[in-house]
N, CA, C, O and CB atoms as a CASP TS submission, in Angstrom:
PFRMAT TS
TARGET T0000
AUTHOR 0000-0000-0000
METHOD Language model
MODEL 1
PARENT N/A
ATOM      1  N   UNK     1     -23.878   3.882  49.089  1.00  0.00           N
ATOM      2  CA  UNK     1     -24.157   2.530  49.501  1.00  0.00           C
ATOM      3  C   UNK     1     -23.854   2.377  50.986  1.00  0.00           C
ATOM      4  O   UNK     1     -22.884   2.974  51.451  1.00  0.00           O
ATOM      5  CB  UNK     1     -23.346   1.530  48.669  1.00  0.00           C
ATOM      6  N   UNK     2     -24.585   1.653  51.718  1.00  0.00           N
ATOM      7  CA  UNK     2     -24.267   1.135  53.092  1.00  0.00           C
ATOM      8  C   UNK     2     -23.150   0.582  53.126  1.00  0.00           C
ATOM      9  O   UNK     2     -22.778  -0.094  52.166  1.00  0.00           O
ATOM     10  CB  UNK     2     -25.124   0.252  53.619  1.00  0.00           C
ATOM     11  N   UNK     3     -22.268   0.770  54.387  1.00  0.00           N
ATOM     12  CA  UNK     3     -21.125  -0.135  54.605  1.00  0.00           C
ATOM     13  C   UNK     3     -21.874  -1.214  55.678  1.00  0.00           C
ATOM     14  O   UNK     3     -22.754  -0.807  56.437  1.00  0.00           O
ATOM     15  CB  UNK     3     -19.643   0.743  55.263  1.00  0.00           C
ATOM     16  N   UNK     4     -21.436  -2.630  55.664  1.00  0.00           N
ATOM     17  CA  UNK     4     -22.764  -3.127  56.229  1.00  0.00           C
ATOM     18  C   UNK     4     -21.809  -3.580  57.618  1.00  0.00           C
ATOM     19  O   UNK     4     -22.362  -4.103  58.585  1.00  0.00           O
ATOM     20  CB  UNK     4     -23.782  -4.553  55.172  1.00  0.00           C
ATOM     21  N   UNK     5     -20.047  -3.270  57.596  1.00  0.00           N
ATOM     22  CA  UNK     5     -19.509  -3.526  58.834  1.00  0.00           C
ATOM     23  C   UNK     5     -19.154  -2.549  59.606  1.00  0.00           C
ATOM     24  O   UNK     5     -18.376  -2.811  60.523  1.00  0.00           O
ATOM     25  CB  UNK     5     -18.576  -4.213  58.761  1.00  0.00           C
ATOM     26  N   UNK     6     -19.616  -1.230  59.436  1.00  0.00           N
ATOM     27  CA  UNK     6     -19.106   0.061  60.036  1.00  0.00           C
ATOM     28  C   UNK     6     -20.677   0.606  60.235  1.00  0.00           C
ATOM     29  O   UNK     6     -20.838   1.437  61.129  1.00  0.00           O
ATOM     30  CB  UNK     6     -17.927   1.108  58.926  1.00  0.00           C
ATOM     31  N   UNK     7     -21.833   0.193  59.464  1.00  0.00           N
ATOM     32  CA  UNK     7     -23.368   0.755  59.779  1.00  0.00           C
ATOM     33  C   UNK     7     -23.675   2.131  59.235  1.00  0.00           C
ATOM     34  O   UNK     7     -24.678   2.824  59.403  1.00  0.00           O
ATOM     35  CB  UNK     7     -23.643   0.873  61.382  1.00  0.00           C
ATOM     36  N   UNK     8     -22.514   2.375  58.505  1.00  0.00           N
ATOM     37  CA  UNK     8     -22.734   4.253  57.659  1.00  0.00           C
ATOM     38  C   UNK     8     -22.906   3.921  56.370  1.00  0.00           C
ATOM     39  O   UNK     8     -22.564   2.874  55.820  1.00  0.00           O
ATOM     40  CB  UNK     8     -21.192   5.580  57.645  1.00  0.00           C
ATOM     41  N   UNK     9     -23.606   5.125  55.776  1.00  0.00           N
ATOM     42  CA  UNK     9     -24.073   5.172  54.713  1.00  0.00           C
ATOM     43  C   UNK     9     -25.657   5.422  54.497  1.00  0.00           C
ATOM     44  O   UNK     9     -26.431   5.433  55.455  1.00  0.00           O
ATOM     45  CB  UNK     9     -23.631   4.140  54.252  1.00  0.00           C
ATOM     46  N   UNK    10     -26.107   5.638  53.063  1.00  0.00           N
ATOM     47  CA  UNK    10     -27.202   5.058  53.184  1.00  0.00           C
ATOM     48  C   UNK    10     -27.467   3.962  52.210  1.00  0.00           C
ATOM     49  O   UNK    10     -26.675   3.419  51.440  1.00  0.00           O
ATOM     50  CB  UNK    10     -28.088   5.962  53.169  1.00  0.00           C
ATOM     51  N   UNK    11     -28.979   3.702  52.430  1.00  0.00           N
ATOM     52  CA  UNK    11     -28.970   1.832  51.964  1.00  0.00           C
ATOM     53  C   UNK    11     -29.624   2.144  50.494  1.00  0.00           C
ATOM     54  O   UNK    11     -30.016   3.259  50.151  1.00  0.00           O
ATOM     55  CB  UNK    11     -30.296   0.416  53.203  1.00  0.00           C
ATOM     56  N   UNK    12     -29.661   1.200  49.852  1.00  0.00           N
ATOM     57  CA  UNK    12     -30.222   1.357  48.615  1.00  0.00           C
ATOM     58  C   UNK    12     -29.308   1.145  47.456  1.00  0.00           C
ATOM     59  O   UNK    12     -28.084   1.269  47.502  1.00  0.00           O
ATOM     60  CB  UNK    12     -30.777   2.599  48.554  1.00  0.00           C
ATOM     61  N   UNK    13     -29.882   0.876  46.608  1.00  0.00           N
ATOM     62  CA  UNK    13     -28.599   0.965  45.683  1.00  0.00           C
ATOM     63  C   UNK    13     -29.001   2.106  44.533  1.00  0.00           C
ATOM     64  O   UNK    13     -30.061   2.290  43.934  1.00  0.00           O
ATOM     65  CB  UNK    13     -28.207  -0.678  44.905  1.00  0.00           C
ATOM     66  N   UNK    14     -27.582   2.868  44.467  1.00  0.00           N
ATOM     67  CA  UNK    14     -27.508   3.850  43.794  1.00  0.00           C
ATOM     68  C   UNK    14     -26.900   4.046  42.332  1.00  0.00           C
ATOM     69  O   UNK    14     -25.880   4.695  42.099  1.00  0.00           O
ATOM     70  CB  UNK    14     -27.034   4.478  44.543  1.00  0.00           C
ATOM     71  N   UNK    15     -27.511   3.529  41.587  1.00  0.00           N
ATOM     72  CA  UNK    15     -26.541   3.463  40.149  1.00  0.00           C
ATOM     73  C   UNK    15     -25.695   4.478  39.538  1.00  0.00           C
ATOM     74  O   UNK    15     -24.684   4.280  38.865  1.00  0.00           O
ATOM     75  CB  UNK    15     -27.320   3.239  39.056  1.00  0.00           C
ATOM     76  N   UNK    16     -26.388   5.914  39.944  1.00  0.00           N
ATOM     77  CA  UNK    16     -25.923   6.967  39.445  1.00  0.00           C
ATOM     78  C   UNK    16     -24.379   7.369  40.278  1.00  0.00           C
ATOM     79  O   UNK    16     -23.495   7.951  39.649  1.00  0.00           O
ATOM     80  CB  UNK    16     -27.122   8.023  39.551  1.00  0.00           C
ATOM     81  N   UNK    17     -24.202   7.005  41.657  1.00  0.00           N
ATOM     82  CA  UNK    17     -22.969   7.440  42.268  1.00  0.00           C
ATOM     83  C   UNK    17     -21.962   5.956  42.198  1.00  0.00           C
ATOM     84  O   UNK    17     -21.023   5.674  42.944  1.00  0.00           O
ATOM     85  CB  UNK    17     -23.324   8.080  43.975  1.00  0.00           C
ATOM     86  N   UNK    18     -22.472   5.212  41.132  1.00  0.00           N
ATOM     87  CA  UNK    18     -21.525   4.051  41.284  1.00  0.00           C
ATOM     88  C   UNK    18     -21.261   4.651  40.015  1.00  0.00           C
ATOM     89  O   UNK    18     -20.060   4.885  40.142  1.00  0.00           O
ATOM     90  CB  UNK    18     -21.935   2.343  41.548  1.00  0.00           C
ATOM     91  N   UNK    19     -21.497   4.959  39.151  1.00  0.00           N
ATOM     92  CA  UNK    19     -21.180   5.250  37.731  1.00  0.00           C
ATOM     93  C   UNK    19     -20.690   6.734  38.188  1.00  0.00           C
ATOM     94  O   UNK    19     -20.735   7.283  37.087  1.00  0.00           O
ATOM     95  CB  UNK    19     -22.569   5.104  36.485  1.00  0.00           C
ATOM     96  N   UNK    20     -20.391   7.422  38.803  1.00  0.00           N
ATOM     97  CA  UNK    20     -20.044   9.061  39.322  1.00  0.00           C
ATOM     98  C   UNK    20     -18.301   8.561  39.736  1.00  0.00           C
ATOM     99  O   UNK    20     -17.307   9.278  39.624  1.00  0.00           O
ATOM    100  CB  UNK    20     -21.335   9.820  41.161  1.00  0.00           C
ATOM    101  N   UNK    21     -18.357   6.954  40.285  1.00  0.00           N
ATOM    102  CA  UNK    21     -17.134   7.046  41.341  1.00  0.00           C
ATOM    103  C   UNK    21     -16.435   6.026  40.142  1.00  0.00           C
ATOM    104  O   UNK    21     -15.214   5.986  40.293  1.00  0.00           O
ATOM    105  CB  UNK    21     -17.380   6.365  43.355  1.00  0.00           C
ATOM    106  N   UNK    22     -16.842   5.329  39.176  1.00  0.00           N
ATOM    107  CA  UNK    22     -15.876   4.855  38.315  1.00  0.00           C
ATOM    108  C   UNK    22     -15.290   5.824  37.167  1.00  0.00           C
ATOM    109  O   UNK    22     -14.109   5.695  36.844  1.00  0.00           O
ATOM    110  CB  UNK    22     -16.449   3.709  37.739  1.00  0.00           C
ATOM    111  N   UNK    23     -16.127   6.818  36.530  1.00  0.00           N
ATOM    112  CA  UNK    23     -15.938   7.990  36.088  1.00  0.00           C
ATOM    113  C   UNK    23     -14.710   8.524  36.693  1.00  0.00           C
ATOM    114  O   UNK    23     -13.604   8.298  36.202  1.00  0.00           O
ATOM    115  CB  UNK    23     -17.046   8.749  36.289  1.00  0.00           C
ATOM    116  N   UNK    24     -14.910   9.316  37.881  1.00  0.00           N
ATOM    117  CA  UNK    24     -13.433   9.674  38.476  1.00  0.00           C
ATOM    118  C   UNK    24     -12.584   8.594  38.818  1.00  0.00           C
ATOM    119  O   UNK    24     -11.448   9.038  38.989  1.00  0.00           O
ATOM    120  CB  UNK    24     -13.498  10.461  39.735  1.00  0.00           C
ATOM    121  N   UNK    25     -12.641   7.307  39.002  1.00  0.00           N
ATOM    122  CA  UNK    25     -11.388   6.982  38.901  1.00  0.00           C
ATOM    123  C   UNK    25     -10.854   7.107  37.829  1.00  0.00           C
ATOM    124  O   UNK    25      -9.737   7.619  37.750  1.00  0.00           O
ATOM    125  CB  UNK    25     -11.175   5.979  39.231  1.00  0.00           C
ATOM    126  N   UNK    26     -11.642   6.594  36.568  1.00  0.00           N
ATOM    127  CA  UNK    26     -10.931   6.647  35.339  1.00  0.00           C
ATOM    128  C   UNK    26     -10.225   8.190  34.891  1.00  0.00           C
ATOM    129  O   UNK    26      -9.438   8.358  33.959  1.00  0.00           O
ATOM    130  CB  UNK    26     -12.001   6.162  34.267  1.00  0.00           C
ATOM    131  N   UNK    27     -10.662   9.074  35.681  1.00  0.00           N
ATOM    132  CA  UNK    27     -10.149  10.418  35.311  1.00  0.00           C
ATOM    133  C   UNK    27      -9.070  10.409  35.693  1.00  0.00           C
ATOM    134  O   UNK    27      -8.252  10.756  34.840  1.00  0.00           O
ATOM    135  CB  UNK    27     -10.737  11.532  35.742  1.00  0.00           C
ATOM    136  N   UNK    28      -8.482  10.029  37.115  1.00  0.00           N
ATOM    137  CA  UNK    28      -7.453  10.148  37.543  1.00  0.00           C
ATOM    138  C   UNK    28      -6.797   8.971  36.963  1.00  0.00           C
ATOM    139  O   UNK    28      -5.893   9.653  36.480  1.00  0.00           O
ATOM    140  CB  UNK    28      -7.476  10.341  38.850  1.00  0.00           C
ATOM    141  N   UNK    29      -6.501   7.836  36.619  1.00  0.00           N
ATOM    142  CA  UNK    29      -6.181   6.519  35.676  1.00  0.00           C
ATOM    143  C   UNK    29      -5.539   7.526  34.911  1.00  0.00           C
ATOM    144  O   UNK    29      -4.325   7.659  35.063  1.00  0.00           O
ATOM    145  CB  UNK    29      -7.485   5.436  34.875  1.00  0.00           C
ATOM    146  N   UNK    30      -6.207   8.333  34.035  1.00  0.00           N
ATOM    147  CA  UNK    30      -5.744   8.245  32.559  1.00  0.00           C
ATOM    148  C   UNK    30      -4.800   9.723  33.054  1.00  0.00           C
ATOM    149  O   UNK    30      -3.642   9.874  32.665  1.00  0.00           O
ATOM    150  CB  UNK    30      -7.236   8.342  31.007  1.00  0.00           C
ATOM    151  N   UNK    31      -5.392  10.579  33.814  1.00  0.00           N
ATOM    152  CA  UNK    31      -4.621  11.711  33.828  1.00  0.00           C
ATOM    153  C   UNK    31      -3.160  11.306  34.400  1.00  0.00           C
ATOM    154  O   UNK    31      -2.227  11.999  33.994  1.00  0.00           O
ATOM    155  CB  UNK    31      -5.353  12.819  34.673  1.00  0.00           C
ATOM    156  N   UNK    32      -2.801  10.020  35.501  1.00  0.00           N
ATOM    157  CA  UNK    32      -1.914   9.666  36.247  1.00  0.00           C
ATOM    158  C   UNK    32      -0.887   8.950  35.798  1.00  0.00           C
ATOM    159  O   UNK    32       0.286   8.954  36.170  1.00  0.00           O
ATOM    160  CB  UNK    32      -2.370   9.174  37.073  1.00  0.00           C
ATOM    161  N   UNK    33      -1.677   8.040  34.570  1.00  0.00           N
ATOM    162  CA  UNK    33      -1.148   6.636  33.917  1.00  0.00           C
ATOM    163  C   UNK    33      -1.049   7.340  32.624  1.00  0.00           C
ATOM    164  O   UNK    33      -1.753   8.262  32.213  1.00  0.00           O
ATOM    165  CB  UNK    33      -2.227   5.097  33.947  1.00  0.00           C
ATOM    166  N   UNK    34       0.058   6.681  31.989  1.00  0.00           N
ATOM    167  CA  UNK    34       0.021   7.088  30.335  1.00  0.00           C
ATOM    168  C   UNK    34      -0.192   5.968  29.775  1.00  0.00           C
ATOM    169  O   UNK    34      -0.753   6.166  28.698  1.00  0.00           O
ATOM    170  CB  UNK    34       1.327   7.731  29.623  1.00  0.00           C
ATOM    171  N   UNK    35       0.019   4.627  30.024  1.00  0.00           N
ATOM    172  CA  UNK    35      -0.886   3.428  29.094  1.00  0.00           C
ATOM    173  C   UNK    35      -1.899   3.366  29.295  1.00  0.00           C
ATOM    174  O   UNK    35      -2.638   3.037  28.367  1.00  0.00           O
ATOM    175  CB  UNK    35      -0.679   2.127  29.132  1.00  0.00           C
ATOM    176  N   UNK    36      -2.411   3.622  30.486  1.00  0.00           N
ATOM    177  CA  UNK    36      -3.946   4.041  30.251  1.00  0.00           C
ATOM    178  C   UNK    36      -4.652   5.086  29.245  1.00  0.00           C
ATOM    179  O   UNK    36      -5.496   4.799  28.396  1.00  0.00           O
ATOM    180  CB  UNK    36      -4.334   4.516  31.423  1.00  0.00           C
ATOM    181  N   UNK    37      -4.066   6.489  29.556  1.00  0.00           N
ATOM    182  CA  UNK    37      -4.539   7.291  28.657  1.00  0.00           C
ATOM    183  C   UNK    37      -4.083   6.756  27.172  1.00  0.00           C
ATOM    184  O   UNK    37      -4.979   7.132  26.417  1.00  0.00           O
ATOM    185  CB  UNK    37      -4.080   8.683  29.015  1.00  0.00           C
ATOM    186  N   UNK    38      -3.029   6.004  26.371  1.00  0.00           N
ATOM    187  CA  UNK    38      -2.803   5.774  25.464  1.00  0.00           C
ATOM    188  C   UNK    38      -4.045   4.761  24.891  1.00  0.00           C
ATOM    189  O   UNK    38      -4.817   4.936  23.948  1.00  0.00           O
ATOM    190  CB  UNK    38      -1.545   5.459  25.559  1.00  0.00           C
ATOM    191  N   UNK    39      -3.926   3.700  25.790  1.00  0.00           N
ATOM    192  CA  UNK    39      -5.257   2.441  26.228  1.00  0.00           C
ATOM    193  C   UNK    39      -6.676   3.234  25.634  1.00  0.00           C
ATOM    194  O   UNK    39      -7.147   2.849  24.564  1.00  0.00           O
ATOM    195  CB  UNK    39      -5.479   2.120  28.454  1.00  0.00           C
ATOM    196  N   UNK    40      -7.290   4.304  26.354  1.00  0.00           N
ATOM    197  CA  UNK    40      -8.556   5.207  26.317  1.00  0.00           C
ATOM    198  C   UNK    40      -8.378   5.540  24.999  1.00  0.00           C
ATOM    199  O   UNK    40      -9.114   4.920  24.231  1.00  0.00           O
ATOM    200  CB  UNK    40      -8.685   6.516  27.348  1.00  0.00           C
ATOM    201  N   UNK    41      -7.492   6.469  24.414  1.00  0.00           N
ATOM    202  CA  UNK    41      -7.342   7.038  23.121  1.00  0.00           C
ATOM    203  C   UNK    41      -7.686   5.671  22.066  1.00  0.00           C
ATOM    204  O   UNK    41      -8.645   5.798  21.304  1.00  0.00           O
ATOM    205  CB  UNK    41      -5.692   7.749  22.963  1.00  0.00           C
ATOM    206  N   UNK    42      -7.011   4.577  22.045  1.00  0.00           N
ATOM    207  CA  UNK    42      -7.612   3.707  21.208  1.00  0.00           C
ATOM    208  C   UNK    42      -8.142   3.069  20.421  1.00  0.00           C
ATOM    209  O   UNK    42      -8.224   2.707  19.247  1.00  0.00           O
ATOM    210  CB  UNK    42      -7.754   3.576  21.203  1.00  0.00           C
ATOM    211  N   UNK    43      -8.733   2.985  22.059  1.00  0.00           N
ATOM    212  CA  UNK    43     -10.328   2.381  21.984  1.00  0.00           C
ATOM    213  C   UNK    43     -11.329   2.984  21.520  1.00  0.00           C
ATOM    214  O   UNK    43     -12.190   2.454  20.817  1.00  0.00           O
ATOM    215  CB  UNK    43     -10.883   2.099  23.106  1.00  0.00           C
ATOM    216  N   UNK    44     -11.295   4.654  22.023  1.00  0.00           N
ATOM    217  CA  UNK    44     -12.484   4.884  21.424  1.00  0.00           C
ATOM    218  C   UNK    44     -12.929   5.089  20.133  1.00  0.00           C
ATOM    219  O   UNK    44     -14.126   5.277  19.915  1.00  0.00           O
ATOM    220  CB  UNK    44     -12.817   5.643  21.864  1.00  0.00           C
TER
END
């Protein structure tokens, strides 16, 4: 995605690297956090 106050990036919107960058957070969440990973186990 564009940063629209720094002018880098590119423009468009990208669904696939917004869903790439919540993915890894949640990787690191659950690997970092243990109510999270308890939270994940769960739910699913």
């Amino acid at each position: 995605m564009r940063n629209k106050f720094l002018g880098q990036g590119e423009g468009g919107c990208q669904p696939i690297r917004i869903v790439q960058a919540c993915l890894s957070g949640l990787h690191y969440a659950i690997r970092y956090d243990f109510s999270v990973a308890c939270r994940s186990i769960f739910l699913w």
